[in-house]
C-alpha positions as a LaTeX table, in Angstrom:
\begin{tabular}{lrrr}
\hline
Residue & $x$ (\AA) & $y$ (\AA) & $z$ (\AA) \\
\hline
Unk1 & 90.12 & 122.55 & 127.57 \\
Unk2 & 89.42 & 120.96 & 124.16 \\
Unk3 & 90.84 & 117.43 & 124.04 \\
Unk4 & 93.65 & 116.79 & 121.50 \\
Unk5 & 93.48 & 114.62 & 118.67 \\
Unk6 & 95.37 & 111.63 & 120.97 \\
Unk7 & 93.43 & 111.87 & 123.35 \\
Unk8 & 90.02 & 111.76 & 121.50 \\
Unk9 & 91.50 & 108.24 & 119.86 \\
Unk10 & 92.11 & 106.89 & 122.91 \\
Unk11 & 88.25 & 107.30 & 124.64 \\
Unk12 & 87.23 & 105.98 & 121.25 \\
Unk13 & 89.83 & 102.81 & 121.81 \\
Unk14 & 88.24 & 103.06 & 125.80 \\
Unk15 & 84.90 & 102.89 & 124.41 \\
Unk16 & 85.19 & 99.83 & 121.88 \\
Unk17 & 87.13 & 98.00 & 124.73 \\
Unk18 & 84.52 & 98.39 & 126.99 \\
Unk19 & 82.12 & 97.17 & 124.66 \\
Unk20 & 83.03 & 96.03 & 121.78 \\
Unk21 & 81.28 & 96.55 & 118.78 \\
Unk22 & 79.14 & 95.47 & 116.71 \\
Unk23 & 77.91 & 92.95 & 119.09 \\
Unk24 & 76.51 & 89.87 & 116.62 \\
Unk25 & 76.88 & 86.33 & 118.70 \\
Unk26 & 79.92 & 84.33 & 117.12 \\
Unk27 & 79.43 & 81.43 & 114.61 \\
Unk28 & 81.21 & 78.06 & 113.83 \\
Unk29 & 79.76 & 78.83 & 110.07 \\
Unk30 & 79.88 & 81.44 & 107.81 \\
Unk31 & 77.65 & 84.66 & 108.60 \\
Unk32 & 73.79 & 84.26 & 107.19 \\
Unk33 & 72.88 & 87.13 & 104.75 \\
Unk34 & 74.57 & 89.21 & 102.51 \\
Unk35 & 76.15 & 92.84 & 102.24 \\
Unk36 & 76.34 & 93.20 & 98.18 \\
Unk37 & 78.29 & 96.06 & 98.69 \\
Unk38 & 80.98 & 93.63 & 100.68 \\
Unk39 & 80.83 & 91.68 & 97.47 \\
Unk40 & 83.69 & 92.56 & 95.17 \\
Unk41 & 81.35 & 91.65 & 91.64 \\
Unk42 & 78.19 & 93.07 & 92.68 \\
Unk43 & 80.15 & 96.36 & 94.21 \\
Unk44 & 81.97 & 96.57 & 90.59 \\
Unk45 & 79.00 & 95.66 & 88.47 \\
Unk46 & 76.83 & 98.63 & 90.77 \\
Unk47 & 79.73 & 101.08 & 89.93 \\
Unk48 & 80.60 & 100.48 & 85.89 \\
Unk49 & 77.26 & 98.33 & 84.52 \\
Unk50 & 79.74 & 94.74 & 84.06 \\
Unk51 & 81.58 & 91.92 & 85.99 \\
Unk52 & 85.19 & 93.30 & 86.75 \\
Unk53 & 87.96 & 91.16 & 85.07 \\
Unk54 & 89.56 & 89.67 & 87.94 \\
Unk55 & 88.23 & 88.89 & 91.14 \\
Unk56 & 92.25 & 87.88 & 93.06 \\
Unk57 & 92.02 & 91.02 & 94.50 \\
Unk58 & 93.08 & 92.87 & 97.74 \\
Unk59 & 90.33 & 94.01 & 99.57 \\
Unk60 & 90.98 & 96.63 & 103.13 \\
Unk61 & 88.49 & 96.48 & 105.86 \\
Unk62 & 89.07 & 100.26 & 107.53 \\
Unk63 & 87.90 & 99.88 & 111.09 \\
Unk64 & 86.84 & 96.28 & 111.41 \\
Unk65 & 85.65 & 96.44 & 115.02 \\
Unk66 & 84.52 & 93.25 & 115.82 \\
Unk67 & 85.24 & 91.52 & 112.17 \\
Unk68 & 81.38 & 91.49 & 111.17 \\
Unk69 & 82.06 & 93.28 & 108.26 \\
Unk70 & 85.79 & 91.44 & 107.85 \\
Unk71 & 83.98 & 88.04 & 108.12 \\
Unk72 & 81.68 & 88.77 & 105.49 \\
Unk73 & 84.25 & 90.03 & 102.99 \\
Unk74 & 86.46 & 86.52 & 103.15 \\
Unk75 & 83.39 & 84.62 & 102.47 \\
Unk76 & 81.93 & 86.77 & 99.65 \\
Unk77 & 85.12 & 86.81 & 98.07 \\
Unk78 & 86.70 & 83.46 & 97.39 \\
Unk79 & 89.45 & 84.58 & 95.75 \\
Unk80 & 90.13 & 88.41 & 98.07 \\
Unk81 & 93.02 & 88.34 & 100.71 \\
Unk82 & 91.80 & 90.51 & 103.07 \\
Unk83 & 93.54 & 92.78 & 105.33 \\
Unk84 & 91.33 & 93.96 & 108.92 \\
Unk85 & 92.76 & 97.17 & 110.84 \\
Unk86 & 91.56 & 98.53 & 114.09 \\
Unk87 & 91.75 & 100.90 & 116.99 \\
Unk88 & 90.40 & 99.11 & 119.60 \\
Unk89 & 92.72 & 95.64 & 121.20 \\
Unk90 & 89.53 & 94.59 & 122.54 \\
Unk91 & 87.38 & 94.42 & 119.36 \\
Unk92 & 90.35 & 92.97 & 117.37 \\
Unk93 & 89.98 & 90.06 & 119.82 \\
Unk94 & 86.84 & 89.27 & 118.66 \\
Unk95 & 87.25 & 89.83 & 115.47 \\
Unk96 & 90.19 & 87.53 & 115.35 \\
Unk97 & 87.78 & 84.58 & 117.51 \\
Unk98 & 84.88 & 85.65 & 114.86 \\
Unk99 & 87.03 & 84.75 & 111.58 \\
Unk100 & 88.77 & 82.08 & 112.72 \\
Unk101 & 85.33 & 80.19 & 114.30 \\
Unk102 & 83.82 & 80.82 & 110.82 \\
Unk103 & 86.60 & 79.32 & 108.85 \\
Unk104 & 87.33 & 82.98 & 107.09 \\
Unk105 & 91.58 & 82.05 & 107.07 \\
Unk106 & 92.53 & 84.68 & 104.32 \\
Unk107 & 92.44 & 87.55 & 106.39 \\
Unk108 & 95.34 & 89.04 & 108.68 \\
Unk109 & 94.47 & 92.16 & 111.43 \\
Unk110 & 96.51 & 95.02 & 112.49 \\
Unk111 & 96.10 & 96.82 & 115.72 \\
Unk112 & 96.29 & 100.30 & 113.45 \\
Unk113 & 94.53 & 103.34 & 113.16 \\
Unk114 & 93.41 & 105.06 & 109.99 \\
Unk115 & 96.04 & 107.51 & 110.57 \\
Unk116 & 98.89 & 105.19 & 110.11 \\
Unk117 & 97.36 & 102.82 & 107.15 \\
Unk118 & 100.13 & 103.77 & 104.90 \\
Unk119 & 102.45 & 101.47 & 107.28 \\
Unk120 & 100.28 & 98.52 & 105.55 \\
Unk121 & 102.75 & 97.41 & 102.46 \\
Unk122 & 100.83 & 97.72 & 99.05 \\
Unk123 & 97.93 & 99.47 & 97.71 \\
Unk124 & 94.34 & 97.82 & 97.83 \\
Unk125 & 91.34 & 97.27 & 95.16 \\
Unk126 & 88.57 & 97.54 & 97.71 \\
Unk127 & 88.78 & 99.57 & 100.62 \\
Unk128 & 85.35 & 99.22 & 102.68 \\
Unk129 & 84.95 & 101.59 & 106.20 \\
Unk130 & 81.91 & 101.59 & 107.82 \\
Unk131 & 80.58 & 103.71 & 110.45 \\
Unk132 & 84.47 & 105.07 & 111.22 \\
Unk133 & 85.35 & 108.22 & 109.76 \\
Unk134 & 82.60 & 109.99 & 111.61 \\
Unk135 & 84.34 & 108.57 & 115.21 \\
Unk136 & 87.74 & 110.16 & 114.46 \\
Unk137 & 88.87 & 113.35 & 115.43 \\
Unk138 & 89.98 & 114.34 & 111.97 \\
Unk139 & 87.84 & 112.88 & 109.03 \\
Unk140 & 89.37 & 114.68 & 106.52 \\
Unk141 & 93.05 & 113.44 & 107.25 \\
Unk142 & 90.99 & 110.01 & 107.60 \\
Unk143 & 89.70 & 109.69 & 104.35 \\
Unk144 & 92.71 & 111.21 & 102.86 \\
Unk145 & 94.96 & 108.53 & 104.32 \\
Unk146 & 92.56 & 105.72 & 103.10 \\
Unk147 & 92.81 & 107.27 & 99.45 \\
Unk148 & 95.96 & 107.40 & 99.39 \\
Unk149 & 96.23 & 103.17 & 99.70 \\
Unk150 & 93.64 & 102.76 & 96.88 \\
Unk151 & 94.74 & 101.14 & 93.99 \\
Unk152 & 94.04 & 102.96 & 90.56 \\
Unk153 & 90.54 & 101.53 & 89.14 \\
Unk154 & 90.00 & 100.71 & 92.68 \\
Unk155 & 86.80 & 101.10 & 94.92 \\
Unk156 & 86.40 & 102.83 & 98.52 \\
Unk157 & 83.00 & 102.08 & 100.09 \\
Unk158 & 82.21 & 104.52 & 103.05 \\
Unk159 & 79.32 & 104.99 & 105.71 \\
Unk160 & 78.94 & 108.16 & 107.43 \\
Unk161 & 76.22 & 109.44 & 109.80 \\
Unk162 & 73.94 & 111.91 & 108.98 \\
Unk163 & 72.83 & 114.43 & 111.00 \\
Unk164 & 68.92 & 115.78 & 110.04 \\
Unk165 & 68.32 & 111.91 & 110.44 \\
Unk166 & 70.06 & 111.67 & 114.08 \\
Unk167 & 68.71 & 115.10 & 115.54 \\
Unk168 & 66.85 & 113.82 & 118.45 \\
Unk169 & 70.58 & 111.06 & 118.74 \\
Unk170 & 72.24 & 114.23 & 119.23 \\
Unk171 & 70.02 & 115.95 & 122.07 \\
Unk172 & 70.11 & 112.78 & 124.04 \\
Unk173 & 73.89 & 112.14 & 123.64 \\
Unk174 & 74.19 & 115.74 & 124.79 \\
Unk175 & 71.80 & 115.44 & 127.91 \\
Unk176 & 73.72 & 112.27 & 128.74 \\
Unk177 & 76.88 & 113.89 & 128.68 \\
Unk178 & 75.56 & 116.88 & 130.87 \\
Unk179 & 74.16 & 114.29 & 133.96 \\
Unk180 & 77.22 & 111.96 & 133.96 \\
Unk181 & 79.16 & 115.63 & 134.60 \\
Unk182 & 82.64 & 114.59 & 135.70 \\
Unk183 & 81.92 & 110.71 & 134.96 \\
Unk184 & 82.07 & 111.34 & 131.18 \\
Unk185 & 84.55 & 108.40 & 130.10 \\
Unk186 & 82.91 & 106.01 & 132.59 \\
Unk187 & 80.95 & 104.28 & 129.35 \\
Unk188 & 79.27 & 101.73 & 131.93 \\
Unk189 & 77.91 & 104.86 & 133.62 \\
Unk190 & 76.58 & 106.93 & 130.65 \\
Unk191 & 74.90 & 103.85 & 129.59 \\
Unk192 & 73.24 & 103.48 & 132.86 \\
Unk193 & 72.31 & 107.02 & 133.20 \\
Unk194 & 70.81 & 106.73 & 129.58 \\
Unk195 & 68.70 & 104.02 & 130.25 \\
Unk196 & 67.12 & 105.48 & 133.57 \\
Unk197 & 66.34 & 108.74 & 131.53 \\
Unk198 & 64.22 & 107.24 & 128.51 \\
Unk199 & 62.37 & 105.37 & 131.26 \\
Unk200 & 61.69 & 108.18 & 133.39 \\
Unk201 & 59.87 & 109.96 & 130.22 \\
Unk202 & 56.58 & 110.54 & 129.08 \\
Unk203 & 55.53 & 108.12 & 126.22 \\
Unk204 & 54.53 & 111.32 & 124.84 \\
Unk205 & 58.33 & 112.65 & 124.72 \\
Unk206 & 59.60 & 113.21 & 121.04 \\
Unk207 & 63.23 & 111.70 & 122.08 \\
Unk208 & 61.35 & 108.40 & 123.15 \\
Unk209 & 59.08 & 108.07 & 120.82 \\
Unk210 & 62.07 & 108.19 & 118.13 \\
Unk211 & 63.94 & 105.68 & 119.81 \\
Unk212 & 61.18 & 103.34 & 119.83 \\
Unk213 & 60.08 & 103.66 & 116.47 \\
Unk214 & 63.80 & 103.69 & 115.06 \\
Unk215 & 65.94 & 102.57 & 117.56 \\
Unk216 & 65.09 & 100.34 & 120.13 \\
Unk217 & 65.23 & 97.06 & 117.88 \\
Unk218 & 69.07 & 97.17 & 117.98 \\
Unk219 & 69.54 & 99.15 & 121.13 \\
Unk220 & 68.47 & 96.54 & 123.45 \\
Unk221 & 72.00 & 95.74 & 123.76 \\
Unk222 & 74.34 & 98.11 & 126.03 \\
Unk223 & 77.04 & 97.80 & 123.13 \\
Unk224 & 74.56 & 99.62 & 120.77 \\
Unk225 & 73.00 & 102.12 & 122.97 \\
Unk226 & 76.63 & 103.27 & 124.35 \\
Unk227 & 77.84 & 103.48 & 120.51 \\
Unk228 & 74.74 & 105.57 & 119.80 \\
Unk229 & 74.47 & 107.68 & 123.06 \\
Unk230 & 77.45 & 107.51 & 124.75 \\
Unk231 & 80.03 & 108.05 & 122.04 \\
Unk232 & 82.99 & 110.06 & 122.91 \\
Unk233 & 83.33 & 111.32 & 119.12 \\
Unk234 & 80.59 & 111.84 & 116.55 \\
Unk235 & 80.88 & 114.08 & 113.25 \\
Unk236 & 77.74 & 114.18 & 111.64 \\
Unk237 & 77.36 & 115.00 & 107.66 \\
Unk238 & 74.65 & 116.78 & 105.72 \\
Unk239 & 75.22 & 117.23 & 101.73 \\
Unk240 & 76.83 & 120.18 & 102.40 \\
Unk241 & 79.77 & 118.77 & 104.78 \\
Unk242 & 79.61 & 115.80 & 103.10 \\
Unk243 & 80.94 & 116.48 & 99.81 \\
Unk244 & 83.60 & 118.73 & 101.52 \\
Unk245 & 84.90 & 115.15 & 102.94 \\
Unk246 & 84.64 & 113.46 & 99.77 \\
Unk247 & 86.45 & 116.33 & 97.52 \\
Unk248 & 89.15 & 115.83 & 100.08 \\
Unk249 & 89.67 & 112.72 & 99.18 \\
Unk250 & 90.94 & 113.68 & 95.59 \\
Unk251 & 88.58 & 110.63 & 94.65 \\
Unk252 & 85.69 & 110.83 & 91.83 \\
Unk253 & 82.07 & 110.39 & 93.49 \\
Unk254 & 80.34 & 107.24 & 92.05 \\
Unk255 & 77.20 & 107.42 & 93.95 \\
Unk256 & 75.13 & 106.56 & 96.74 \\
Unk257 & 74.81 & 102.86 & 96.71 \\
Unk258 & 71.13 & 103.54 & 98.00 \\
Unk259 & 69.87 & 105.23 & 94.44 \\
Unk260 & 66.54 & 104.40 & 95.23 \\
Unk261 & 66.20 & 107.17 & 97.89 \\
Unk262 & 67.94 & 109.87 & 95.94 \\
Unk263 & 65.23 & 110.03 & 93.15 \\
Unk264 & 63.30 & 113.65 & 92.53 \\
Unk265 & 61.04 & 111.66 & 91.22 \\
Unk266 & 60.17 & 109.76 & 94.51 \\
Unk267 & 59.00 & 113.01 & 95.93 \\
Unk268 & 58.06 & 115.27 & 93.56 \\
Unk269 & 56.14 & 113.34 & 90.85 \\
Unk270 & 52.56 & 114.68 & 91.89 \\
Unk271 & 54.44 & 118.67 & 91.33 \\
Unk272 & 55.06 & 118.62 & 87.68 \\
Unk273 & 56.28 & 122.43 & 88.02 \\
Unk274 & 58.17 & 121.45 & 91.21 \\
Unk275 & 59.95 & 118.51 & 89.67 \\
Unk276 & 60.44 & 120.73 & 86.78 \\
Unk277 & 62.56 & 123.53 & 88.56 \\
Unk278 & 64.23 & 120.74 & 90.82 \\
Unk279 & 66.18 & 118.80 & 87.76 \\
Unk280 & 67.41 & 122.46 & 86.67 \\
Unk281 & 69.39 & 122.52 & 89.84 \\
Unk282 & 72.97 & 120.75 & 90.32 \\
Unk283 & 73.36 & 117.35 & 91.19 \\
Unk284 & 74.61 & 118.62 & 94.50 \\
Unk285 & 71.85 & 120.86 & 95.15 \\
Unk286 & 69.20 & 118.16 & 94.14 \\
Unk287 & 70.73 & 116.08 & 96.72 \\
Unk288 & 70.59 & 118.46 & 98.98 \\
Unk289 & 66.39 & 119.38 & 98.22 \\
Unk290 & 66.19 & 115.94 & 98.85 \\
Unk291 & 67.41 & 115.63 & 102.09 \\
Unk292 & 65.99 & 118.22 & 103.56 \\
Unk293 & 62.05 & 117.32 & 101.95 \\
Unk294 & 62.73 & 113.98 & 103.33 \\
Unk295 & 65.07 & 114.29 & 106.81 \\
Unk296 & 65.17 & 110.88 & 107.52 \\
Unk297 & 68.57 & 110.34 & 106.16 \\
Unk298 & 70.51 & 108.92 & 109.52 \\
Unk299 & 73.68 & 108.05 & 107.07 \\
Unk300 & 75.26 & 107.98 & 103.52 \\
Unk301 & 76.72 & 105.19 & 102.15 \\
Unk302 & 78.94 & 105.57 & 98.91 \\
Unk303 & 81.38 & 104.68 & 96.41 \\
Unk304 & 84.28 & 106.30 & 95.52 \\
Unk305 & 86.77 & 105.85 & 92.78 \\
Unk306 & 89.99 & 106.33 & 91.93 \\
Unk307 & 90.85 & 106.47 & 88.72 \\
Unk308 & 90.73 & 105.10 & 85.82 \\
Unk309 & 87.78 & 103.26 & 86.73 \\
Unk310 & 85.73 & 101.98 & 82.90 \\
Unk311 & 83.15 & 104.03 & 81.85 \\
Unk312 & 79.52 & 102.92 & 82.95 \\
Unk313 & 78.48 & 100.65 & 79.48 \\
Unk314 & 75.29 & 101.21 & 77.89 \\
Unk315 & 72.66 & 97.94 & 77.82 \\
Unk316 & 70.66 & 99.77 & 75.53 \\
Unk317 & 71.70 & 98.33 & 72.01 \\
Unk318 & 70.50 & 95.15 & 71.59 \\
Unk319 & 73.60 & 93.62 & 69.98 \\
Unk320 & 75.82 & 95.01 & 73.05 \\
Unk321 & 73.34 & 92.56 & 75.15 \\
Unk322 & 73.38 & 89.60 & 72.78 \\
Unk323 & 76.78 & 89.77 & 72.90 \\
Unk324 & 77.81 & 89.86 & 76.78 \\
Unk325 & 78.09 & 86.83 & 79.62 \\
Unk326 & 75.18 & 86.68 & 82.03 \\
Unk327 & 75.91 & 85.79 & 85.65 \\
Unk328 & 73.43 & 84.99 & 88.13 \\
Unk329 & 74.07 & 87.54 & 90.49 \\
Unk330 & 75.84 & 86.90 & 92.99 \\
Unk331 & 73.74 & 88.13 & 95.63 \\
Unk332 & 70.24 & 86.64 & 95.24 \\
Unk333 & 68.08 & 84.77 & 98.35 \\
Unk334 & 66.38 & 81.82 & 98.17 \\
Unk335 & 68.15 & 80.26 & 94.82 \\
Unk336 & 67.28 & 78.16 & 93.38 \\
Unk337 & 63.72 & 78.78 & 93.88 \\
Unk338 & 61.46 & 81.21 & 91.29 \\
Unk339 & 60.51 & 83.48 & 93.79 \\
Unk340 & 63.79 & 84.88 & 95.40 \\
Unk341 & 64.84 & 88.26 & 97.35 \\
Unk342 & 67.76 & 89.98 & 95.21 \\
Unk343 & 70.32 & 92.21 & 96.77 \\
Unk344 & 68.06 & 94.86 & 97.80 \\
Unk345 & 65.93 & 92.48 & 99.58 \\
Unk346 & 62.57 & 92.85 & 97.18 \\
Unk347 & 60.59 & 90.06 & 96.48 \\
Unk348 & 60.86 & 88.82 & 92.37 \\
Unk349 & 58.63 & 86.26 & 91.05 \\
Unk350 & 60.37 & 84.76 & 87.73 \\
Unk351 & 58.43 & 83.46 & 84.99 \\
Unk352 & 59.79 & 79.27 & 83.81 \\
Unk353 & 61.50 & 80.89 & 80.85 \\
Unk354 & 63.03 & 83.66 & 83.19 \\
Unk355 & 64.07 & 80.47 & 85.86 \\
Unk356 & 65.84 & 78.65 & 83.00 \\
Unk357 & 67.65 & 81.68 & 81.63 \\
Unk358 & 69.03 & 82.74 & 85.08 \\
Unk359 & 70.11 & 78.92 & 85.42 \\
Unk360 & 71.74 & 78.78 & 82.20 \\
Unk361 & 73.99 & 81.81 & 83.53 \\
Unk362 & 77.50 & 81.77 & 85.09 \\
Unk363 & 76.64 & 80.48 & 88.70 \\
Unk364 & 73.11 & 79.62 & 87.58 \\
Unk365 & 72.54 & 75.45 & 88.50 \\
Unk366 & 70.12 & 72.87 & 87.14 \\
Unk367 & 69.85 & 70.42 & 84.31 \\
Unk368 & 69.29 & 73.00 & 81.57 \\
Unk369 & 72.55 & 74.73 & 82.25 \\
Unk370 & 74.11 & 71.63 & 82.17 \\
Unk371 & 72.03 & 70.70 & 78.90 \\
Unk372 & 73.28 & 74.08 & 76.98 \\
Unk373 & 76.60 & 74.01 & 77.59 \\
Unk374 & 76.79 & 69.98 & 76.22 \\
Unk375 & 75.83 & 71.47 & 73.25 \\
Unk376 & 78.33 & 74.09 & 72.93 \\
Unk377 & 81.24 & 71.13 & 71.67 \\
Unk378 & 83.30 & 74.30 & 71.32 \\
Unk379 & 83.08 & 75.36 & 74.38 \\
Unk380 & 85.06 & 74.07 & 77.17 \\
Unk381 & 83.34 & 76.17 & 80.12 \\
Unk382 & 79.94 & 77.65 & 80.62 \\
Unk383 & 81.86 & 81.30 & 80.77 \\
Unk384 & 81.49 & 81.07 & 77.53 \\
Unk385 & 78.34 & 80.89 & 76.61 \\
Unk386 & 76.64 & 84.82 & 75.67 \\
Unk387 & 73.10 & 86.14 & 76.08 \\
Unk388 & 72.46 & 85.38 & 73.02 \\
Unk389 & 74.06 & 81.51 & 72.85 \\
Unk390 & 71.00 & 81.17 & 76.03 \\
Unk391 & 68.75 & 83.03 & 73.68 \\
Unk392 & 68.74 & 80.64 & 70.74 \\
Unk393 & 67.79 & 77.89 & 73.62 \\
Unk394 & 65.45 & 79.95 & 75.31 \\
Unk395 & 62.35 & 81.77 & 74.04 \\
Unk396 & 63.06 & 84.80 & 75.95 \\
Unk397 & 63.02 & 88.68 & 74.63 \\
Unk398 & 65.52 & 90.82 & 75.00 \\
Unk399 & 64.01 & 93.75 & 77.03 \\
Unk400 & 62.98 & 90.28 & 79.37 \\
Unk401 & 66.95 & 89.86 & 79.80 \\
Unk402 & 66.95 & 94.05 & 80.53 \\
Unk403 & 64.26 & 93.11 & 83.12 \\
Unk404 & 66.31 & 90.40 & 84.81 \\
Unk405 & 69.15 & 93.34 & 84.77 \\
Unk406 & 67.25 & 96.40 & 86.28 \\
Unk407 & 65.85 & 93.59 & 88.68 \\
Unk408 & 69.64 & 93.09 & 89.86 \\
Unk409 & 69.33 & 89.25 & 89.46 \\
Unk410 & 71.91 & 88.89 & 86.97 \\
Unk411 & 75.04 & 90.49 & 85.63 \\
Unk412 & 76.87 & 91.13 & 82.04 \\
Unk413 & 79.91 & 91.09 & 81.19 \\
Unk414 & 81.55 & 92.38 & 77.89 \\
Unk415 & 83.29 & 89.02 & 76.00 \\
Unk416 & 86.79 & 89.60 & 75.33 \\
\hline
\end{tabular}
């Protein structure tokens, strides 16, 4: 007998109280690293090109587990009240320890599902799930009832599995489930069983030789390998599927927040003809080529909109850039240092004159920020100071400022 929609909640709740996940060690400090897409500016300035205009905003954690995600959020955004909902009483628990150890107080949790989320009072700017939707027994009436709380111009970020990238994930989940027979549900079990069978197999075996080249880093803890092969619920996407969820949603697609990966050009550069016929096809359908010349996708993450969110803006014209207000981005690793990791983690070496522009930003440091804005006497704050106020201070060209931009270490904003 299939199960029912109750019941398939509550051996996800079973699961997460059994062990709780994600299993990161608690810390008296804030969490090390960053998420960018957890980070209300950098989120907005991926989506629309510019800083957003306020930054007080309400921000939804959909299926917080154990607050990793929730913890990050309060710290990256300062100014965010934050609002944590969950299935599972036991991962709440932690994530309640986990926020209040780190000092993140501007967050409150509700033992909720995604079904009920319109009991939460108020609409929200940021809605972030990750690694949920796929784990209910209803995605579509999931997403639908996270749209629903989004405010207009707001943002939903969402991470679903995907399935050519999790084929051999599948198999084993399915042999698993097969051996524990009548002791599916006993999580402790299925875990044990799992562990005894990629043992027992040859080195040679496809399954193992995935899960060591892939897996096993993270899997070394029984909380990951029972939320990868054990699960009670998995729904995995392709293309196809996958913009059947989103178009449910009755939210506009703003893309994947991995663009990188989703280039034609990545693949097919060395097959003119190829790459040729392949930009001819749909966005959909090049999405989908892509995918399936390069199966390694083992999830999506997007944005999503609900409108009206601004129009991406242009950099191209030089007075557009002259005019705006540079931020130092607000995810960059290693500042202040020249050679720093920005929010895609790649390495970027910055020339002096790039260093002193980047300091002379919003959230930029050093004497020469301090330097330029004494000499603005009519200006009260360093947010005022444009690209090209930096400019007339600094001996640096305009396409170097695009540079700085493409290279994600700073951000513009249009003056108002």
């Amino acid at each position: 007998m299939e199960a029912s929609p109750a019941q398939i909640s509550q051996a996800v709740q079973n699961l997460y109280d059994t062990y709780p996940f994600p299993p990161e060690p608690l810390l008296d400090e804030p969490p090390p690293g960053f998420n960018w897409r957890w980070q209300w500016d950098a989120a907005y300035n991926f989506c629309t090109g510019q800083m957003p205009s306020r930054s007080d905003i309400r921000i939804l954690d959909a299926g917080c587990g154990t607050g990793v995600s929730t913890d990050s959020l309060v710290h990256l955004n300062p100014q965010a009240q934050v609002t944590a909902i969950d299935l599972s009483p036991g991962a709440l628990k932690v994530a309640t320890e986990r926020c209040a150890r780190s000092g993140a107080t501007r967050v409150e949790f509700h033992h909720l599902s995604l079904f009920d989320v319109a009991q939460l009072p108020g609409e929200f700017d940021l809605i972030n799930s990750v690694g949920v939707l796929h784990h209910t027994p209803d995605p579509i009436r999931g997403i639908q009832a996270l749209a629903a709380k989004l405010a207009p111009g707001g943002l939903m970020h969402i991470f679903v599995y995907g399935e050519l990238g999790r084929w051999e994930i599948e198999l084993m989940q399915k042999a698993i489930g097969m051996l524990q027979g009548d002791k599916r549900g006993d999580y402790q079990d299925g875990v044990k069983i799992g562990r005894s069978v990629f043992a027992a197999l040859p080195e040679t075996n496809r399954l193992v030789k995935r899960e060591k080249e892939r897996w096993a880093m993270e899997n070394h803890q029984d909380e990951c390998f029972a939320d990868m092969y054990v699960h009670p619920q998995e729904i995995d996407y392709n293309i196809e599927t996958l913009f059947e969820l989103i178009d449910a949603a009755g939210l506009d697609f703003v893309g994947f927040s991995n663009p990188e990966f989703w280039s034609l050009d990545r693949l097919l550069a060395k097959a003119p003809e190829a790459l040729e016929r392949a930009k001819k096809l749909d966005i959909r359908a090049q999405y989908r080529l892509i995918e399936l010349l390069d199966p390694e996708v083992a999830h999506y993450e997007f944005f999503l909109s609900k409108p009206p969110l601004p129009t991406a803006i242009d950099w191209s014209q030089d007075e557009t850039v002259l005019a705006a207000i540079p931020y130092r981005h607000t995810c960059i690793e290693g500042w202040e240092s020249q050679h720093v990791f920005n929010c895609d983690w790649k390495l970027i070496n910055l020339s002096d004159l790039e260093f002193a522009f980047v300091q002379a930003c919003v959230g930029g440091s050093g004497a020469f920020a301090s330097a330029i804005a004494s000499q603005n006497e009519n200006r009260n704050q360093q947010e005022q100071l444009t690209v090209g106020d930096i400019l007339e201070k600094i001996e640096l060209s305009i396409p170097d400022v695009r540079s700085l931009l493409a290279n994600k270490l700073i951000m513009l904003k249009v003056k108002q």
